[in-house]
Structures are given as structure tokens and as C-alpha cells.
N, C-alpha and C positions, 0 to 999 in steps of 0.2 A: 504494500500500500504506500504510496505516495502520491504527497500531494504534486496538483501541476497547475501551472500558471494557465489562467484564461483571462482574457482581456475583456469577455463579454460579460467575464463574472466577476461581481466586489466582492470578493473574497478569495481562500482556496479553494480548487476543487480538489477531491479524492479519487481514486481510481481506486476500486476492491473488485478483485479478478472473479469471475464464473463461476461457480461452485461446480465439484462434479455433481454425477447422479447416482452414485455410489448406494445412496439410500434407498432409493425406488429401482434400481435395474442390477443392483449388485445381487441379488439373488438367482438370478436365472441363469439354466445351465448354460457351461462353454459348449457351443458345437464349430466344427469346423468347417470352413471358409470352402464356398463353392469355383473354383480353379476359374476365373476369366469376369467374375462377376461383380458389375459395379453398380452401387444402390448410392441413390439418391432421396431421400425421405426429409420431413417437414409440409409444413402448408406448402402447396402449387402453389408458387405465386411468379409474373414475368418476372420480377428482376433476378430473380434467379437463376437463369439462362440455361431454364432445361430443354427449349428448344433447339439453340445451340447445341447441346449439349447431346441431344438425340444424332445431329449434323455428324458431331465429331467422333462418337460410338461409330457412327454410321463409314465416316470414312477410313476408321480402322480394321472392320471387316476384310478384305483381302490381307492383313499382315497377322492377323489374330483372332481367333474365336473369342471375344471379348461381347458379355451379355450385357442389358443395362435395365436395371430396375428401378422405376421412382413409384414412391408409397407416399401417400397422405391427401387429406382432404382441401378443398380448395371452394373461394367464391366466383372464381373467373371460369364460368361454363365455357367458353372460347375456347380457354386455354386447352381446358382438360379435354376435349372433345378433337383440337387439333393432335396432341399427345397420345390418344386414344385410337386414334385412326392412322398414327400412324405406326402403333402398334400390332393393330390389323394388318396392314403390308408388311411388317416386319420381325421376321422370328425369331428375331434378338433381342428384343424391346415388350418390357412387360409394364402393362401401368396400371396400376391399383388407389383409383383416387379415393379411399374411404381414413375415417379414420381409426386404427389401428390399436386394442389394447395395448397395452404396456408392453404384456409378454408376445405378442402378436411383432410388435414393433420391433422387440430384441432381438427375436431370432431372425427377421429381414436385417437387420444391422448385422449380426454373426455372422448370416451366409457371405456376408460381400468379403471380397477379398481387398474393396477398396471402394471407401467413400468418398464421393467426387462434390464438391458444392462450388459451381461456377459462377458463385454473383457478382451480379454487377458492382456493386457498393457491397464490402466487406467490413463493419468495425465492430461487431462481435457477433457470436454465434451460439447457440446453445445447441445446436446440432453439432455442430466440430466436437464441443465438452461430450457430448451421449458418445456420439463415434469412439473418441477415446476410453470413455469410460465402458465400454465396452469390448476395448483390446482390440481398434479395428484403424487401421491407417488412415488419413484422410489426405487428401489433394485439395487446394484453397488457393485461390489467387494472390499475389505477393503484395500484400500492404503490412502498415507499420503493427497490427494487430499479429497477423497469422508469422512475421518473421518472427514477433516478441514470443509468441507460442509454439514454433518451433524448437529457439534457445532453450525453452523452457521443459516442454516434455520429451526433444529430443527427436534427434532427424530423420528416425528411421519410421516415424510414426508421423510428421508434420513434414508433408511435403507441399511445394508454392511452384507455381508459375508464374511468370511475366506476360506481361500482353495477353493476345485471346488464347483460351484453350484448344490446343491442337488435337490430333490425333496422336503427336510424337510424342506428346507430354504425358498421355495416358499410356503409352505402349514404354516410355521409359522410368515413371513411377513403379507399373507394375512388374518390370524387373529387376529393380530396386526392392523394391517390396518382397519380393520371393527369394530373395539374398539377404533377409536381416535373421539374426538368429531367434531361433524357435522356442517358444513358452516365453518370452521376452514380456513387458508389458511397461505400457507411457508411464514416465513421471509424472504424478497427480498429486503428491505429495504437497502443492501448496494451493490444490484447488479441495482442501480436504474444510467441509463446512464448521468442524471446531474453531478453526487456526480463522475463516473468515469472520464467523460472530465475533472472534476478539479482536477482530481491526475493526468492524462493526460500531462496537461497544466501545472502542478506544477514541472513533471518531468524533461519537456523540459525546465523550470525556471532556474530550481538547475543547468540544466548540462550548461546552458548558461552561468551561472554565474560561474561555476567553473573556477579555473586558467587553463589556457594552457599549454602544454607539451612541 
């Protein structure tokens, strides 16, 4: 936790990191990861760029049997109907727009051998935190967020692109990926919710005790 300068703000701001989900998804069993398959889960929503994103699956096909799955519920009929149909023509592309129990949801996280989240605007995510907390790689686009989270849980499980998401980028993640050692799992260790309630708790200290205006 540290604070950081904002100019729009009269005072300090605080930055307290994403808790995992250790709590609600740490019970469900490990199953092992389906060889080519990349999930994509949270709300549908465009700026997400799972359109894209279907694209770039799509033009890895001649170099890889690489499947792609996106799960979750969505308010943009468009979208999901475009996503839908083109899972119709496509027998690599599953889309399942409902929303997902718990454990419903874990084990589509488990199966992937690699979660892909290609948005637009990236400055936090609580899907990256599940994907990890779940012992599952992910792919995020390179801003000052997903590098600091890299450093953090470490590179063989936070992987970034530059610019738009390619097909290279996914065929070269996931042989990185199939190269880290095995029973491995992210450092979480300071996304652990004890250690956050006492920056929490520390925060509302400091400003209690500051002098009044």
C-alpha cells in the first residue's frame, strides 16, 4: 500500500491491491488443463475484444489446434449473438453466454491451459486475480497494472503483450507456458485478504488521526 500523488485529488490517494479468491474458489478440486484450450470468462462486454479475439484464435488454426472458450453472461444481445454465430461456423469456438455457478465457473477456469483477457483499457481486473487464484496462466495487455503484476506473482504465470493481440502472441505464450515447471503455483502471498484488512484498517488510522481543515 502506498500512497500516490493525484493532482485531481486534495489529499493522498491509497492504492490496496485485489484481494485473491482464495475464500470462495479455494475449495474446488484441481483438474487438469485441456492441451490447446483458451477461456475467456467474465461479463460479455465490447471492450473486451473478444471479437478480436475470436479473429486471432481464428488465425492460429493452420499452426495449432488451439480451442477458444468464452463463458458469462452479458446485456449486449448484438454482441453475444454475433459471438454465437460464429461459433456455429466454427468448431473451435464455444460460447456459453449464461451465468455460471461458482463451481461451474472453476472448472471452465481449470480446463484452460491459458486465460486470454484482451481489453481495451486494462487498470484492474478481478478476472486476472480468479485466473491466478486458480493456478491458471493468464495473457493481458502490457500496461503499468499487468507489468506491476507480473513482478509480483511472477512470469511464468503473468504474461503481456504490446500492441494488438496477435496470433504469435498466443502460439508463443503457450509454449512458454508448457515449459514452466509443474505443481508450480502464483505468488498471492500479498493478495492474501488478512494482510489487506490491515492496510485497510491502517488507512482509516492515518486519516483519523490527521489534523482537521
Amino acid at each position: 500500500m502506498d500512497p500516490i500523488d493525484a493532482t485531481s485529488v486534495d489529499g493522498p490517494v491509497y492504492v490496496i491491491p485485489h484481494g485473491d479468491y482464495a475464500p470462495i474458489f479455494g475449495s474446488y478440486p484441481e483438474i487438469a488443463p485441456h492441451e490447446g484450450l483458451i477461456v475467456n470468462f467474465g461479463h460479455i462486454r465490447r471492450y473486451k475484444g473478444l471479437e478480436h479475439l475470436v479473429d486471432v484464435v481464428r488465425d492460429a488454426q493452420p499452426y495449432s489446434q488451439i480451442r477458444l472458450r468464452i463463458v458469462g453472461p452479458s446485456d449486449d444481445a448484438v454482441l453475444v449473438e454475433s459471438l454465437v454465430q460464429s461459433a456455429i461456423r466454427e468448431p473451435w469456438l464455444d460460447v456459453d453466454p449464461r451465468l455460471l455457478s461458482d463451481e461451474e465457473l472453476a472448472t471452465s477456469i481449470r480446463s484452460a491451459e491459458l486465460v486470454v483477457l484482451p481489453y481495451e483499457h486494462l487498470y484492474n481486473s478481478g478476472a486476472a486475480m480468479l485466473a491466478l487464484t486458480l493456478s491458471r496462466p493468464i495473457l493481458l495487455p502490457e500496461t503499468p497494472m499487468s507489468t506491476r503484476l507480473k513482478a509480483e506473482v511472477g512470469d511464468q504465470w503473468v504474461h503481456v503483450y504490446s500492441g494488438a493481440l496477435s496470433s504469435r502472441h498466443l502460439l508463443d505464450t503457450l509454449a512458454v507456458v508448457r515449459g514452466r515447471q509443474k505443481g508450480s503455483r502464483p505468488d498471492l502471498r500479498m493478495r492474501d485478504w488478512g494482510l489487506l484488512g490491515r492496510e485497510f484498517a491502517s488507512v482509516y488510522h492515518e486519516r483519523l488521526a490527521a489534523p482537521r481543515r
